[in-house]
C-alpha positions in Angstrom: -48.3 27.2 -18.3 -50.3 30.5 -18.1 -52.0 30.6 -21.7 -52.2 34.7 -21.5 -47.6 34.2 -21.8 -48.7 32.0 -24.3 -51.1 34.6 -26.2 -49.2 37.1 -25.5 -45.8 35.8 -26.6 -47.0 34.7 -29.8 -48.5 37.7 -30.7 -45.3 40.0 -30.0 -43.3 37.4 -32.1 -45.2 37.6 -34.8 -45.1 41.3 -34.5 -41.4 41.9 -33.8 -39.8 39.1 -36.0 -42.7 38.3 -38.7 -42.8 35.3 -41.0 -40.5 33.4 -38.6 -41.1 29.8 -37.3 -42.5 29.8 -33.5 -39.7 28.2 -31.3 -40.4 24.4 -29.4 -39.9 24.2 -25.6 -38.9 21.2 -24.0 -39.8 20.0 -20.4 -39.7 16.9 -18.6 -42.5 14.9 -17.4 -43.4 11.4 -15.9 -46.4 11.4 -18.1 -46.9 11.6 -21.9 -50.3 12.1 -21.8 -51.4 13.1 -26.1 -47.9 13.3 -26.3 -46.2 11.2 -29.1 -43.4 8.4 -27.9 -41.9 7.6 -31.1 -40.0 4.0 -31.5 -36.5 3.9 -31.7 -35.0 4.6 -35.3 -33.4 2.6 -37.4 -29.5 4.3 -38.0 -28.2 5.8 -40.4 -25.0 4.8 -42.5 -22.9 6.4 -39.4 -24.7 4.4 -36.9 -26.9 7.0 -35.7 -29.7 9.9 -35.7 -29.3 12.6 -34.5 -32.0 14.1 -32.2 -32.4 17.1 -34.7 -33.8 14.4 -37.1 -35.9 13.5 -34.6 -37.6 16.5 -33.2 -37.9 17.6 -36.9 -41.7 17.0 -36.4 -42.3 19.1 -33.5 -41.0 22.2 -35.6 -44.2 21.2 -37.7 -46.2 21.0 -34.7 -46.2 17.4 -33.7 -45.0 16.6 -30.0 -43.1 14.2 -29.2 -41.0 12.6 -25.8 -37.8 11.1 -25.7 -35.8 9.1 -23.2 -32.8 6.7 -23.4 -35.5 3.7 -24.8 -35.9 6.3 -28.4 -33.2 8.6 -28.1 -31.2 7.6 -31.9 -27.5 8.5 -30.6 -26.1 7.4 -27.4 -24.2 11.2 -27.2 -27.5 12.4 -25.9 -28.2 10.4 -22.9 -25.7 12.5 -21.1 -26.9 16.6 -22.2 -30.5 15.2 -21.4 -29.7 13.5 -18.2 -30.4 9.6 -19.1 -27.3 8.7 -18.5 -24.7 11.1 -16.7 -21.9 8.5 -16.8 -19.2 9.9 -19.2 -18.6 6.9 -21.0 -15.3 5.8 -23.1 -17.5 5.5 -25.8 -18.4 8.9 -25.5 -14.9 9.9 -25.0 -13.6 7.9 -28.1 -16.3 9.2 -30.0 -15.6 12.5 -29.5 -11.9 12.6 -29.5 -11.5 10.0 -32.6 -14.6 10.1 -34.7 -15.3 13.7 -34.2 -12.1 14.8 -33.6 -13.5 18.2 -31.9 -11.6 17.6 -28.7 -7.5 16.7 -28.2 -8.2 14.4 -25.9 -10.0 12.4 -23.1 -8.9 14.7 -20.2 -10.0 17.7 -22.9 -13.7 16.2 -22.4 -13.0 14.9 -19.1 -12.6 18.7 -17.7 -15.2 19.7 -19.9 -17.8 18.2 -17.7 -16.1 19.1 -14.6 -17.1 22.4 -15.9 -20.7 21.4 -15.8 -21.3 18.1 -14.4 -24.5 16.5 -15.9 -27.7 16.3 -13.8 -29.8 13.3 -13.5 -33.2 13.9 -16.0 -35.9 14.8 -13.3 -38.8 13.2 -15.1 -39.3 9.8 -16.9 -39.5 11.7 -20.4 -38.1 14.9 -22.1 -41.1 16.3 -23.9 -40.7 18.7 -26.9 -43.5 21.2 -28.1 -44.0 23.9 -30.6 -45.2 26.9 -28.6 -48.7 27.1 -30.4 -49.3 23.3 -29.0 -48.5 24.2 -25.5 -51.2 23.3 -22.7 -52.2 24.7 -19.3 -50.8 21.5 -17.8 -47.4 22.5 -19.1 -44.3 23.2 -17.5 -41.6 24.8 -20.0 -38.4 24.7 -18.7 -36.1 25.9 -22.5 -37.4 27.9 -25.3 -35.4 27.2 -28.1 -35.6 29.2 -31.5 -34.1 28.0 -34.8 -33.4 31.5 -36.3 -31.0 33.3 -38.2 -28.3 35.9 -37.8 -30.9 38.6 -38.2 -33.4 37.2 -35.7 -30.3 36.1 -33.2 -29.3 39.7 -33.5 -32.8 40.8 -32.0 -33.0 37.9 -29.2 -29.3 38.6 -28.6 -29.8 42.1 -28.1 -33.4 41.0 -26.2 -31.5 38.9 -23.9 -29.0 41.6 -22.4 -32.1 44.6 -22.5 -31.9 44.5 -18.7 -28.9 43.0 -17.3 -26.1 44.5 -15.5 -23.5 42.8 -17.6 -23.0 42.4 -21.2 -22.5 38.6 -20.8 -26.6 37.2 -21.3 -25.8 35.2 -23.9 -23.4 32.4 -23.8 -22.2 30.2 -26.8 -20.0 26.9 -24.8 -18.7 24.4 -26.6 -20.5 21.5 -26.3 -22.4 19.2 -28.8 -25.9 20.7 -30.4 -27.9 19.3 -28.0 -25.9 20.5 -24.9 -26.5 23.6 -26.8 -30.5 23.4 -26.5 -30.8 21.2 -23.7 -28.0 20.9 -21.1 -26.6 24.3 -20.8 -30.0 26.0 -20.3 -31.0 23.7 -17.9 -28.1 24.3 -16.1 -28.8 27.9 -16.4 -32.0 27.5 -14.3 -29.8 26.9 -11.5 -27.7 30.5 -11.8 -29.4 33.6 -10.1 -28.6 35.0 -13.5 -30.1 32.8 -16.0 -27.9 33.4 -19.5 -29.3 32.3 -23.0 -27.4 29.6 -25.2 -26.3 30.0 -28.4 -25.8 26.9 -30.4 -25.9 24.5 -33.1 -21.8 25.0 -34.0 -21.4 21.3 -33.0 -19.3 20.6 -37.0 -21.1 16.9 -36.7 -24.6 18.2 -36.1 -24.6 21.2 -38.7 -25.8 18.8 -41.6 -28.9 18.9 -39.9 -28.9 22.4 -40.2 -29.8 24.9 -42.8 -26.9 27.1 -43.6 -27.9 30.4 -42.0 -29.4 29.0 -38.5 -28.3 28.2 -35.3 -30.1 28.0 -32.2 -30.8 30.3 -29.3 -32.0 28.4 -26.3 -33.1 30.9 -23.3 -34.0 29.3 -19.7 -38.1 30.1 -18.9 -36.8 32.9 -16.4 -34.9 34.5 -18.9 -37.3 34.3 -21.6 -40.1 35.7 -19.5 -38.0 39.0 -18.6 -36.8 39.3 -23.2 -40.6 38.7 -23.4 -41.4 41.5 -21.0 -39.4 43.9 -22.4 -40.3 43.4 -26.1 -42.4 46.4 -26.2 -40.0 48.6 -24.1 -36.7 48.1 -25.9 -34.9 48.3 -29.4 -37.7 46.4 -31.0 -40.0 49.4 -31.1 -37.0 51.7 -32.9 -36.9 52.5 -36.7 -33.7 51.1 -36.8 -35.2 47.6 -36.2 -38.1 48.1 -38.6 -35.2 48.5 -41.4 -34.2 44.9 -40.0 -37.5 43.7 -39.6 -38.3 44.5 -43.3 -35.2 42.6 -44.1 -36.5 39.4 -42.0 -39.9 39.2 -43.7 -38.4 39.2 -47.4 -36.3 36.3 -46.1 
């Protein structure tokens, strides 16, 4: 991680969007180093918790790793890579419990789409930018934001593309939506941002006015080199920057 992206980055943000929370990255590693392994939860009254309860500390700038030993709901081994097996009790859960999909060959195809990948690294770590370390490799930047703030990053994210299709929003559950689809992206010559968080099951965990925008580190670095260069510099986004600070 080259601290001068980190500097810099941080700076712009604050500049551009002010009074916003900085995003988290996540990255995986085969060693936690100061890096916080929580146990496994106890569940909740539905039998689970959901990762966003988990990483709920890192948005206050406490890191922590994950893996299939801590991870509180089994429909996160797959998005993350611990487990790329799409199991019936996936399947049931997501066609019965949820109900967000008609049925098995629904979520079968689904992942035909995008097959899983195996997790490269013992743990997935997540960070808050601020916390981030030379030794660091960030792979997703992922922003809890509003409609306001998605509107700049949206707009950000398709500055200097070729097509008007920079910004994706798949179906998938919330944490496909911040983990598995960017990762995926990393693979595309065109590396799209992901916007998320409209899993129905996960938005409890959610203020009503967020979602997420998860961009892959390629397509982050080219929003964060045109910050200065594009619409953010306008008056018209000063009206909507005023807006964003009396939020």
């Amino acid at each position: 991680m080259n601290i001068e992206i980190k500097d810099h980055f941080m700076a712009a943000w604050e500049k551009c969007f002010p009074g916003n929370e900085l995003p988290i990255v996540c990255f995986y590693s085969n060693e936690l180093g100061d890096v916080k392994f929580p146990d496994h939860p106890k569940p909740n009254k539905k039998g689970y918790t959901c990762i966003f309860s988990q990483i709920a500390p890192v948005k206050q700038g406490h890191s922590r790793a994950f893996n299939i030993e801590n991870l509180g709901c089994f429909g996160s081994f797959l998005p993350f890579g611990f487990d790329i097996n799409l199991s019936e009790d996936v399947k049931n859960y997501i066609c019965n419990i949820e109900r967000v999909k008609k049925s098995y060959d629904h979520v079968e195809s689904i992942y035909k789409h995008r097959p899983p990948k195996e997790a490269p690294g013992k743990y997935l770590v997540f960070k808050r930018w601020d916390t981030l370390e030379e030794k660091d490799d960030p792979q997703v930047v992922i922003f809890f934001v509003t409609p306001d703030v998605i509107a700049g990053l949206h707009g950000l994210a398709n500055f200097d593309t070729m097509t008007p299709y920079s910004v994706i929003a798949p179906f998938g559950t919330a944490c496909d939506a911040i983990v598995g689809f960017p990762l995926s992206e990393l693979e595309s010559e065109d590396p799209k941002a992901v916007l998320g968080a409209f899993d129905p099951s996960a938005r409890i965990y959610f203020k009503p006015n967020i979602s997420t925008f998860a961009a892959p580190w390629p397509k982050f670095l080219s929003m964060l080199h045109n910050m200065d260069k594009s619409f953010l510099e306008t008056e018209g986004w000063s009206k909507v920057k005023s807006r964003i600070q009396k939020g």
